[in-house]
C-alpha positions as CSV (number, residue, x, y, z in Angstrom):
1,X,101.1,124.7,93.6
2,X,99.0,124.5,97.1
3,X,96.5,126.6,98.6
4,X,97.2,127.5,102.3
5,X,95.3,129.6,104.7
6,X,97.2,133.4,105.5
7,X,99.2,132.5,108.3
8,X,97.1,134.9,111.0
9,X,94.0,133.2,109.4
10,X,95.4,129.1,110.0
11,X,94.1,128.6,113.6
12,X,90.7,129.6,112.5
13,X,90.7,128.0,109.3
14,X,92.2,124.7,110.4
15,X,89.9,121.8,111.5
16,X,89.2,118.3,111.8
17,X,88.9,115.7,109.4
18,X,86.3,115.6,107.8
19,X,85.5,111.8,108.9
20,X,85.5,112.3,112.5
21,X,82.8,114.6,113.2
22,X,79.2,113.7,112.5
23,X,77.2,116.5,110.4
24,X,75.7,118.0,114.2
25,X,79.1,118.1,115.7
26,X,80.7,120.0,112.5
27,X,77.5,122.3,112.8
28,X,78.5,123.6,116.3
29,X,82.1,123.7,115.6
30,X,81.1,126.1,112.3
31,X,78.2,128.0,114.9
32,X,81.3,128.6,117.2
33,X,83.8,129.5,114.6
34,X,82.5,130.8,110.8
35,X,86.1,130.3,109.0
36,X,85.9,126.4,110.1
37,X,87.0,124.4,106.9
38,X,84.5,122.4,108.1
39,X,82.4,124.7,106.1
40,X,84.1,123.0,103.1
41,X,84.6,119.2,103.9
42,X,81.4,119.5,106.0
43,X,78.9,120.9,103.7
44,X,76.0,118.9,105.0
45,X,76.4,120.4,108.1
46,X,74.7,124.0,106.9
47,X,72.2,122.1,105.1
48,X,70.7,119.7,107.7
49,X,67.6,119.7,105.9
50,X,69.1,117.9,102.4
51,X,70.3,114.6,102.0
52,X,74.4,114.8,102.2
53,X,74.7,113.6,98.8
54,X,72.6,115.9,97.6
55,X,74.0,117.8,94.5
56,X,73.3,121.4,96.6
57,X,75.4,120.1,99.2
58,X,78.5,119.5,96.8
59,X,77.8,123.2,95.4
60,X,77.8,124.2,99.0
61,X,81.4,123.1,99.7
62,X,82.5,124.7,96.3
63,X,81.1,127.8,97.3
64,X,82.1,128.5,101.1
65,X,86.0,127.3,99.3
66,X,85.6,130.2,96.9
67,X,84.9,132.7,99.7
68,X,87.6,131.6,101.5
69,X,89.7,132.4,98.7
70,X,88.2,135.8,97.8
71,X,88.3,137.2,100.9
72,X,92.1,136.5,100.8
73,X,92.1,133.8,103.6
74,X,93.6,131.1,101.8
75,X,96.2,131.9,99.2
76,X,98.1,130.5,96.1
77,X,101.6,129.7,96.4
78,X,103.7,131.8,94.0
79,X,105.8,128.3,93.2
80,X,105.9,124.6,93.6
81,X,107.2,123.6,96.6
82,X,106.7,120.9,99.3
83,X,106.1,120.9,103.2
84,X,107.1,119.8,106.6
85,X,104.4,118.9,108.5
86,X,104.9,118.5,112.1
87,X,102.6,117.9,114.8
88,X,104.2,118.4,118.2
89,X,102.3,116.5,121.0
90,X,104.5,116.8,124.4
91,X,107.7,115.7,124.4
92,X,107.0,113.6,121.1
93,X,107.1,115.4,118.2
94,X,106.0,113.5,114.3
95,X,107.2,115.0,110.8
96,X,106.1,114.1,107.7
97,X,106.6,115.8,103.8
98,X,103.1,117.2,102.7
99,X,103.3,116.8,98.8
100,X,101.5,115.2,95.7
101,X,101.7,111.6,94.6
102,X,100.4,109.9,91.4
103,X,97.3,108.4,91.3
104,X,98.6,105.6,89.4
105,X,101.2,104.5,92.2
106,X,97.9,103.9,94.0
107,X,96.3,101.8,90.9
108,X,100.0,99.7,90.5
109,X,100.1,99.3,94.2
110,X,103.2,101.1,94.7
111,X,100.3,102.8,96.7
112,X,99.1,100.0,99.5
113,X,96.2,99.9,101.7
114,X,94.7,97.3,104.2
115,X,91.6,98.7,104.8
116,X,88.8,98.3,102.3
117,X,86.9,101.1,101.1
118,X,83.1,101.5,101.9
119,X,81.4,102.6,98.2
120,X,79.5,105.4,99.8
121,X,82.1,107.0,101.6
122,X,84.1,107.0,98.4
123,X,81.3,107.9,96.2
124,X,80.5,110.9,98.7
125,X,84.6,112.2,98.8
126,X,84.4,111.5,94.5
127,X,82.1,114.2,94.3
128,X,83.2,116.6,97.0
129,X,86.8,116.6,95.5
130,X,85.3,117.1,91.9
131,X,82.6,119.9,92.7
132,X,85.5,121.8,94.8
133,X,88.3,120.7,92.5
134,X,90.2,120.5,95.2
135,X,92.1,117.8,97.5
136,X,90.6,119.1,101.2
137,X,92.3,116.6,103.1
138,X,95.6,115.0,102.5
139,X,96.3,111.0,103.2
140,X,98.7,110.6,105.5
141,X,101.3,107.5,104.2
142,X,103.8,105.5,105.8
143,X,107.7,104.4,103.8
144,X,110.0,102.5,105.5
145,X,112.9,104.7,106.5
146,X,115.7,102.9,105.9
147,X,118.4,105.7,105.1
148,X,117.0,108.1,108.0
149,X,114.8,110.1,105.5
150,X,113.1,111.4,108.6
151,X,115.9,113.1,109.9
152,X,116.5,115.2,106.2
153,X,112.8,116.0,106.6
154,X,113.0,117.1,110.1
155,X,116.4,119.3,109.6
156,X,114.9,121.2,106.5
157,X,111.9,122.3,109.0
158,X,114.8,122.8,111.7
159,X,117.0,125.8,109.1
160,X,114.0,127.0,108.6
161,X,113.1,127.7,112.4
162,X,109.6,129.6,112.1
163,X,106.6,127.6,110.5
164,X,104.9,129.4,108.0
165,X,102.1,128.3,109.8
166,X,101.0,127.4,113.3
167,X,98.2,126.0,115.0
168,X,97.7,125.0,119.0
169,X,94.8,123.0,119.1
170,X,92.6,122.3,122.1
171,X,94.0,118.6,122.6
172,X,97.3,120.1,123.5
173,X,98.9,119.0,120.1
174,X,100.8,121.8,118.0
175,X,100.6,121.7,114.0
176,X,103.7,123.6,112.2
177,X,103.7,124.0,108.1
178,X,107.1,124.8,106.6
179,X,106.9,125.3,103.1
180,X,110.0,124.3,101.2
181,X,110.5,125.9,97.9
182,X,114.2,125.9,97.5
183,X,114.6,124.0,94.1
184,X,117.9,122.3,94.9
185,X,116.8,121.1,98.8
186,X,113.5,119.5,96.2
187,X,115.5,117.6,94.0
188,X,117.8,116.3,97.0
189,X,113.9,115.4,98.6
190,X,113.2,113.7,95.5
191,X,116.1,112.0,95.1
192,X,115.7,110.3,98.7
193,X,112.3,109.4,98.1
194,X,113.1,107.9,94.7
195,X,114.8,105.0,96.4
196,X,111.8,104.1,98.3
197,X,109.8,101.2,96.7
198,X,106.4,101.4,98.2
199,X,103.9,103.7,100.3
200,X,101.4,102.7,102.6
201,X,98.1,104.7,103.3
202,X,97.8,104.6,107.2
203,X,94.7,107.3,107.1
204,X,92.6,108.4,104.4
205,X,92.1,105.3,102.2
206,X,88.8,106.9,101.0
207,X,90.7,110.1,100.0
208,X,93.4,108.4,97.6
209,X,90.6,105.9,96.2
210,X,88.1,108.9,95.9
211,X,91.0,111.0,94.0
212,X,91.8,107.6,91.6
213,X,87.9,108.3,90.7
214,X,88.0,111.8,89.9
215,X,91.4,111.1,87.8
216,X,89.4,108.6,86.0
217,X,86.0,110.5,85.5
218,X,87.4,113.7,84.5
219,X,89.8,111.8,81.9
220,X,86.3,110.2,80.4
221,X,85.0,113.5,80.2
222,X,88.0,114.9,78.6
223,X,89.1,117.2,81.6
224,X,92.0,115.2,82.5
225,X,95.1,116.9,83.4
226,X,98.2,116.6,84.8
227,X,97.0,117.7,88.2
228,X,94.3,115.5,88.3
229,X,96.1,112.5,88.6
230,X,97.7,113.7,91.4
231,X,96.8,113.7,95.1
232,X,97.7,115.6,98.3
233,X,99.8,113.0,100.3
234,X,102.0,113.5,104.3
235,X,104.6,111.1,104.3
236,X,105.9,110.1,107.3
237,X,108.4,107.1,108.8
238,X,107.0,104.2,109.8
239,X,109.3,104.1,113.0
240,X,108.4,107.7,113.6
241,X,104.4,107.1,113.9
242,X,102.5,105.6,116.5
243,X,99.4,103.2,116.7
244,X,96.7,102.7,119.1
245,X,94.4,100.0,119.3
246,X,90.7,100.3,118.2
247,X,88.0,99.7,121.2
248,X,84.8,98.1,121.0
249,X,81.7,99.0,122.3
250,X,78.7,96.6,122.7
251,X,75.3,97.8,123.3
252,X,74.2,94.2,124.1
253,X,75.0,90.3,124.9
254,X,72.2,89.3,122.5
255,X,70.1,88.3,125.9
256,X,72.6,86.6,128.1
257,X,73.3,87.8,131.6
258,X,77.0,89.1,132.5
259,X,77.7,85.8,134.0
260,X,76.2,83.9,130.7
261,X,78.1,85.7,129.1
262,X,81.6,85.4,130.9
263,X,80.8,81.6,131.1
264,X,80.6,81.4,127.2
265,X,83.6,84.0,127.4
266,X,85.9,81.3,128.9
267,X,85.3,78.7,126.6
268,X,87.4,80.6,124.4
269,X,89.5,82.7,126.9
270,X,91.4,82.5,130.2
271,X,89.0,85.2,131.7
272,X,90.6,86.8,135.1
273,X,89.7,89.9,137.1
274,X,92.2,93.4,136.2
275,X,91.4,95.7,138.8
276,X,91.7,99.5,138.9
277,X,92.3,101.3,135.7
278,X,93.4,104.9,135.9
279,X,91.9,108.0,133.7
280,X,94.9,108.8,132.1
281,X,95.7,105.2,130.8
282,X,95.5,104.2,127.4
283,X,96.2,100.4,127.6
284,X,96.3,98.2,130.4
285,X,99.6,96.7,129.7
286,X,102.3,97.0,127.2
287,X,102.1,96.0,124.0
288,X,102.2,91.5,123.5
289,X,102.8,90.4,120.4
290,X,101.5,87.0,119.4
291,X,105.3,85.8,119.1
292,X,105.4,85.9,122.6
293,X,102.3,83.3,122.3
294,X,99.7,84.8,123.6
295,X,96.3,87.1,122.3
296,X,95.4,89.2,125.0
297,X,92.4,91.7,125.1
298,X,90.6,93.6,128.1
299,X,87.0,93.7,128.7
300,X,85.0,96.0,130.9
301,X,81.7,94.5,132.0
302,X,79.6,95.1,134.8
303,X,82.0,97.6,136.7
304,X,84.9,95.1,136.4
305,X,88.3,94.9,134.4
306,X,89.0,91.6,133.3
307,X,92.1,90.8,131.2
308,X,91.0,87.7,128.9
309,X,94.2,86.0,127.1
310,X,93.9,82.9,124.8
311,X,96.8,80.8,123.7
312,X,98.4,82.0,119.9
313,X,97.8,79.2,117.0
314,X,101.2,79.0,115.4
315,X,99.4,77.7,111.8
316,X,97.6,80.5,111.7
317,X,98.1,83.5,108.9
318,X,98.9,86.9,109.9
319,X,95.8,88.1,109.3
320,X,94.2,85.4,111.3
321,X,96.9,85.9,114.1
322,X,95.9,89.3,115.0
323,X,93.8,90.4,118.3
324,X,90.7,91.6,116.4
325,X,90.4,88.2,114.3
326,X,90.5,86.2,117.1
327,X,87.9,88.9,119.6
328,X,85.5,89.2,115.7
329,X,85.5,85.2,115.3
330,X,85.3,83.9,118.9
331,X,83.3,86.0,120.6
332,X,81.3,88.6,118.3
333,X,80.5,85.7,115.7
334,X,80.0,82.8,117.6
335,X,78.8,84.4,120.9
336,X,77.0,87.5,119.8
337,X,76.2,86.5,115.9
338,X,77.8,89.8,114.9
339,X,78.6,89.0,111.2
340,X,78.9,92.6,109.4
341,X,81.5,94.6,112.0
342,X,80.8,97.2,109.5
343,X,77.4,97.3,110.0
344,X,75.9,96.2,113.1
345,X,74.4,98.6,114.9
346,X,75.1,96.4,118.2
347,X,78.6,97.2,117.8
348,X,80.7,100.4,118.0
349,X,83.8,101.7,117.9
350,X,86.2,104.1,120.0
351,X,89.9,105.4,118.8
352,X,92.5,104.3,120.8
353,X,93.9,107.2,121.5
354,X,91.1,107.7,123.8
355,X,92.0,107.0,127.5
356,X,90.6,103.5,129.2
357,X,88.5,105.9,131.9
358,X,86.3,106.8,128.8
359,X,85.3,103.2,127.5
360,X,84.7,102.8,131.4
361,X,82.5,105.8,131.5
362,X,80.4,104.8,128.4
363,X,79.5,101.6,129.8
364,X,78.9,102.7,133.5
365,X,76.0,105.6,132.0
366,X,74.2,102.7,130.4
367,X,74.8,103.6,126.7
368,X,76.9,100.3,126.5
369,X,76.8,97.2,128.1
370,X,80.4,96.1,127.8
371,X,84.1,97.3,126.1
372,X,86.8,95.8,124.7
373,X,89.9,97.6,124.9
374,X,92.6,96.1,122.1
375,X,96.3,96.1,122.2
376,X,97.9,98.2,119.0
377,X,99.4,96.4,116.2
378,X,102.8,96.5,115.3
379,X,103.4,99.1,112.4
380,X,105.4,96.2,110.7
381,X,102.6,93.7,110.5
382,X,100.4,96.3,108.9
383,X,103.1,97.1,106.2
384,X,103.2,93.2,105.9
385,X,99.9,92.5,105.4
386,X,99.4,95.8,102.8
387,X,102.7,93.8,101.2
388,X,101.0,90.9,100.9
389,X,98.1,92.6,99.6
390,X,96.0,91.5,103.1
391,X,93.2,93.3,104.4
392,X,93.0,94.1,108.1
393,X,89.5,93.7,109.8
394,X,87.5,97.0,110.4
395,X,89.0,99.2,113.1
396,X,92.4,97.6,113.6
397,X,94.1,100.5,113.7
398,X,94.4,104.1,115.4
399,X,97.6,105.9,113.9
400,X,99.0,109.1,115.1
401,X,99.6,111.7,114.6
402,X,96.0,112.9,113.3
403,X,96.2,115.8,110.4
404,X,94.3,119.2,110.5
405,X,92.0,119.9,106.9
406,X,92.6,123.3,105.4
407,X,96.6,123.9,106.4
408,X,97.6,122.7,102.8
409,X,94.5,122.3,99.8
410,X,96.3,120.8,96.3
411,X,93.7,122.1,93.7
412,X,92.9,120.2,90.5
413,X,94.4,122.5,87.5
């Protein structure tokens, strides 16, 4: 049975992830407003002066939770249920079924990924979700909706009419919770979902491996039970989510000028000038995929737009076929010797959901000497490649919609 915030309390309580706020920014965002459940997912942040993997830290996050529930802001649920979660952004609205999944779907791959995990990220969520005993965050998960799934999902919300929660968050997006406890509208859920032969984590593949960890480590300890192989999982449609590209940022050209640079450029690329990019644009142009024979990416360097397109290789793998294969190998490894895109300090990152007038703006103050803004990949050649047991490079992908922490907590016993 969940733990969700009291409904007047869920736009205070309600935050980020966890993941996309450094320990300074979740500092100011707790300064501004004490019932943040930053204050559990971001520990660190109130103890600037230990090491975030310190064991205080851990006990930190326990405690501000156990407040929380003292002082009546979050609440048990009387009985099992599960729930809609929508996010309305617009005119496009995204619904997805907040419930718990089995942490050995994720170890038989009924589970998939294609992103790799970093062992200190998972190490560092291992130990948060066992000193709070608590899932904070859920994953969010794609299924292939074959039968329309989505639409049962989105007409349960619909009887229901008023979310038993409801959060308006500063980007303009709206989050709803329905809670659905109704045991015969369940077992017709379950029944739908029972049909469907494989999930695929589109956000959070630290969470579910961290939760496989704590499933394992608790069972060694002989603490195991039934809830703890079990994690806190929003399904949603594959055709009902969308993807951004993931920009890159360079803070050098490893010594070449701009125009040593966009000569070595073109031996790999037809490099021409774009023009004017707008602030409210996200990508240049629509989406190419490389059936139409083409890679294209767009590159912002010295005040100018260039679109830089290359010719597809049809030998090549999917993995090897993709946009940010072909920028990592031809031009951050042979060009700029960038071997580790995990690691390189020379290289960052930006979501795509951030608007083309911001990479612009980044390398225009000087903090970065040149952008690359990617096309989005095509939600069916990620669930390919997690099919085929691929893995995607670093940043490939920028899914929406992004989930609040705190709006639905899956506890441990």
């Amino acid at each position: 049975m969940a733990i969700r915030p009291e409904k007047n309390a869920a736009p205070q309580i309600a935050a980020v992830p966890y993941d996309v706020v450094t320990a300074h920014e979740a500092a100011l965002c707790i300064a501004e407003n004490p019932l943040s459940f930053l204050r559990v997912t971001r520990p660190d942040a109130e103890l600037p002066d230990l090491a975030p993997d310190d064991e205080q830290v851990y006990r930190r996050a326990r405690e501000n939770f156990d407040t929380l529930l003292a002082k009546g802001l979050l609440l048990h649920d009387s009985k099992p249920a599960m729930y809609v979660y929508r996010v309305i952004s617009g005119d496009v609205s995204y619904t997805g079924l907040g419930c718990c999944l089995d942490t050995r779907d994720y170890e038989q791959n009924i589970i998939r990924r294609h992103e790799l995990t970093r062992y200190d990220k998972e190490e560092d969520r291992t130990k948060h979700i066992d000193a709070v005993n608590a899932h904070t965050g859920p994953v969010v998960l794609l299924y292939r909706d074959a039968e329309a799934i989505c639409s049962l999902v989105e007409a349960e919300a619909d009887k229901k009419g008023v979310p038993d929660a409801e959060v308006k968050w500063p980007d303009g997006t709206v989050h709803q919770i329905f809670r659905i406890d109704d045991e015969q509208i369940l077992s017709r859920l379950e029944d739908h979902f029972s049909g469907i032969n494989a999930l695929y984590i589109a956000d959070g593949h630290h969470r579910a491996k961290s939760a496989v960890n704590v499933a394992h480590r608790r069972q060694r300890r002989g603490e195991g039970s039934e809830e703890t192989g079990r994690f806190l999982g929003v399904l949603f449609a594959h055709n009902r989510v969308k993807i951004h590209g993931y920009s890159r940022l360079l803070t050098d050209l490893r010594g070449y000028s701009q125009d040593e640079f966009l000569k070595k450029l073109r031996e790999h690329y037809d490099v021409r000038p774009y023009g004017e990019v707008d602030d409210c644009k996200y990508q240049i142009s629509p989406m190419v995929s490389p059936s139409a024979g083409v890679h294209i990416v767009h590159m912002y360097l010295g005040g100018q737009w260039y679109e830089c397109t290359s010719d597809t290789d049809p030998d090549a793998g999917i993995i090897e076929s993709l946009d940010v294969s072909i920028l990592q190998k031809k031009v951050l490894f042979r060009i700029l010797d960038i071997t580790d895109p995990r690691g390189d300090s020379r290289l960052q990152y930006l979501g795509g959901a951030r608007p083309l007038a911001d990479l612009q703006e980044m390398v225009d103050s000087g903090d970065f000497v040149a952008a690359f803004a990617m096309q989005p990949v095509n939600v069916e050649t990620v669930l390919d490649i997690a099919d085929a047991g691929g893995i995607m490079p670093p940043k490939s992908t920028w899914f929406e919609p992004k989930l609040l922490s705190g709006l639905i907590v899956h506890t441990l016993d």
